[in-house]
C-alpha positions as CSV (number, residue, x, y, z in Angstrom):
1,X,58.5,-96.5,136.9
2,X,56.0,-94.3,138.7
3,X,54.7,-91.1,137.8
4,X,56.4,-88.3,139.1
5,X,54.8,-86.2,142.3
6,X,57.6,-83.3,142.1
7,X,57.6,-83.9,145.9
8,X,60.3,-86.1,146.9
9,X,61.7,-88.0,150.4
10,X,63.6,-85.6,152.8
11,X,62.0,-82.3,151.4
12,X,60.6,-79.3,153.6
13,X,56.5,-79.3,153.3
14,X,53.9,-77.6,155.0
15,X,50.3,-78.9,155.7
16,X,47.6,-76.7,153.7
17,X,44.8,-78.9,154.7
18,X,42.8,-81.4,156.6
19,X,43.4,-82.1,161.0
20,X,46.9,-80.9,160.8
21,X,46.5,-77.7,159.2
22,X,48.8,-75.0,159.6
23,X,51.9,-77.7,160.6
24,X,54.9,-77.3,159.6
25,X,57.4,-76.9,157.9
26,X,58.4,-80.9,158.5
27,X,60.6,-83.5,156.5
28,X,59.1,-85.7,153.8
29,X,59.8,-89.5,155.7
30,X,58.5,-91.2,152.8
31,X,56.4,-91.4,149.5
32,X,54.0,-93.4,147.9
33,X,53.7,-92.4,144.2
34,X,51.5,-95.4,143.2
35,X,49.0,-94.0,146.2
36,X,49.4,-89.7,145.9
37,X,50.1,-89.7,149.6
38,X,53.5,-89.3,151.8
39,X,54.5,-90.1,155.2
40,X,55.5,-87.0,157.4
41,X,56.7,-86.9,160.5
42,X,54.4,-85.5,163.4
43,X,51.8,-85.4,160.5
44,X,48.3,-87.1,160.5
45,X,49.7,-89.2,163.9
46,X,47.9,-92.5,164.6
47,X,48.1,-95.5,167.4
48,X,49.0,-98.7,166.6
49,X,48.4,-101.5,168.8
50,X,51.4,-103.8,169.0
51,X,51.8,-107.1,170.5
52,X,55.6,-107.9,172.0
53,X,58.0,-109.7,170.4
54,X,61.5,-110.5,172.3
55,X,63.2,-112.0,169.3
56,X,63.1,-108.5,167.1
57,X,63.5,-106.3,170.4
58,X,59.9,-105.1,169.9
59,X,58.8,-104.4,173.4
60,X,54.5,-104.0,172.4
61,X,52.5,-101.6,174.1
62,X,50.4,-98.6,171.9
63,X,52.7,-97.1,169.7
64,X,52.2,-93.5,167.9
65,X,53.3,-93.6,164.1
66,X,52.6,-91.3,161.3
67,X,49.9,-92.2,159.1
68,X,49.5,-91.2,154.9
69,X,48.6,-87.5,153.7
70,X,47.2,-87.2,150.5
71,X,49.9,-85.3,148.3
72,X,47.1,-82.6,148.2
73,X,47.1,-81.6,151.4
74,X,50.8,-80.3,151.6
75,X,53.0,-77.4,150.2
76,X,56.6,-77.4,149.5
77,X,58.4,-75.0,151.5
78,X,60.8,-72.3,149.8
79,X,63.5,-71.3,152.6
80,X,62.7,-67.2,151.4
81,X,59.0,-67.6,151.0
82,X,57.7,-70.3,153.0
83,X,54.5,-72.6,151.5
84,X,54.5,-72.3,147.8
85,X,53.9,-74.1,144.4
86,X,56.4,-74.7,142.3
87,X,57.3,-75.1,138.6
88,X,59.8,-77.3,136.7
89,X,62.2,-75.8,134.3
90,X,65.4,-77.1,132.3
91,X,68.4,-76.2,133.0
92,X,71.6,-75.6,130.6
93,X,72.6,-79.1,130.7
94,X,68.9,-80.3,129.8
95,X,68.7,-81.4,133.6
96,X,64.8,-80.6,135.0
97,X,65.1,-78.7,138.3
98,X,62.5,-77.7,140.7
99,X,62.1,-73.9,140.6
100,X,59.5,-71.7,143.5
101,X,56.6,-70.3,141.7
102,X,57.0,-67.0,144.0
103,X,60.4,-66.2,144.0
104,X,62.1,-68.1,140.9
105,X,64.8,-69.7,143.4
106,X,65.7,-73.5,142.8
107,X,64.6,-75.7,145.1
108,X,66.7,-78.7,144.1
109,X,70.0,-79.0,146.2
């Protein structure tokens, strides 16, 4: 099992640094543990020659896809704070929950 990046697929996150600074907030598309770095969408965008091909319905052409940001370069976004580190505390039932450094709300659905 990988290690664990407290920043998981489908969450809110801003970009805090590097070409796309100031973006966001956008959804978490993907996430590479193994790497530090996440796919978001219209983050760190990127063209990608692509040659045709009938038989998967891929019609070719220069297509624009999001590229990898280093886990460093984004914040998770609090819905009554915005950008924000966060902190991991135990619940009752022994389960770890997310929890925003600012505010103290949980960030964990």
């Amino acid at each position: 099992m990988g290690k664990a990046l407290g920043i998981r697929k489908n969450d809110q996150v801003q970009v805090i640094a590097g070409r796309d600074k100031g973006k966001g907030p956008f959804r978490v598309l993907e996430v590479e543990p193994d790497k530090d770095r996440l796919y978001v969408e219209h983050v760190n965008m990127i063209k990608r020659h692509t040659r045709p091909n009938p038989a998967k319905q891929i019609r070719g052409g220069i297509l624009e896809k999001e590229g990898p940001i280093h886990i460093s370069n984004v914040a998770l976004v609090c819905s009554d704070c915005g950008p924000t580190r966060f902190q991991r505390r135990e619940k009752e039932g022994g389960q770890k929950v997310r929890v925003c450094a600012k505010c103290g709300k949980t960030l964990d659905a």
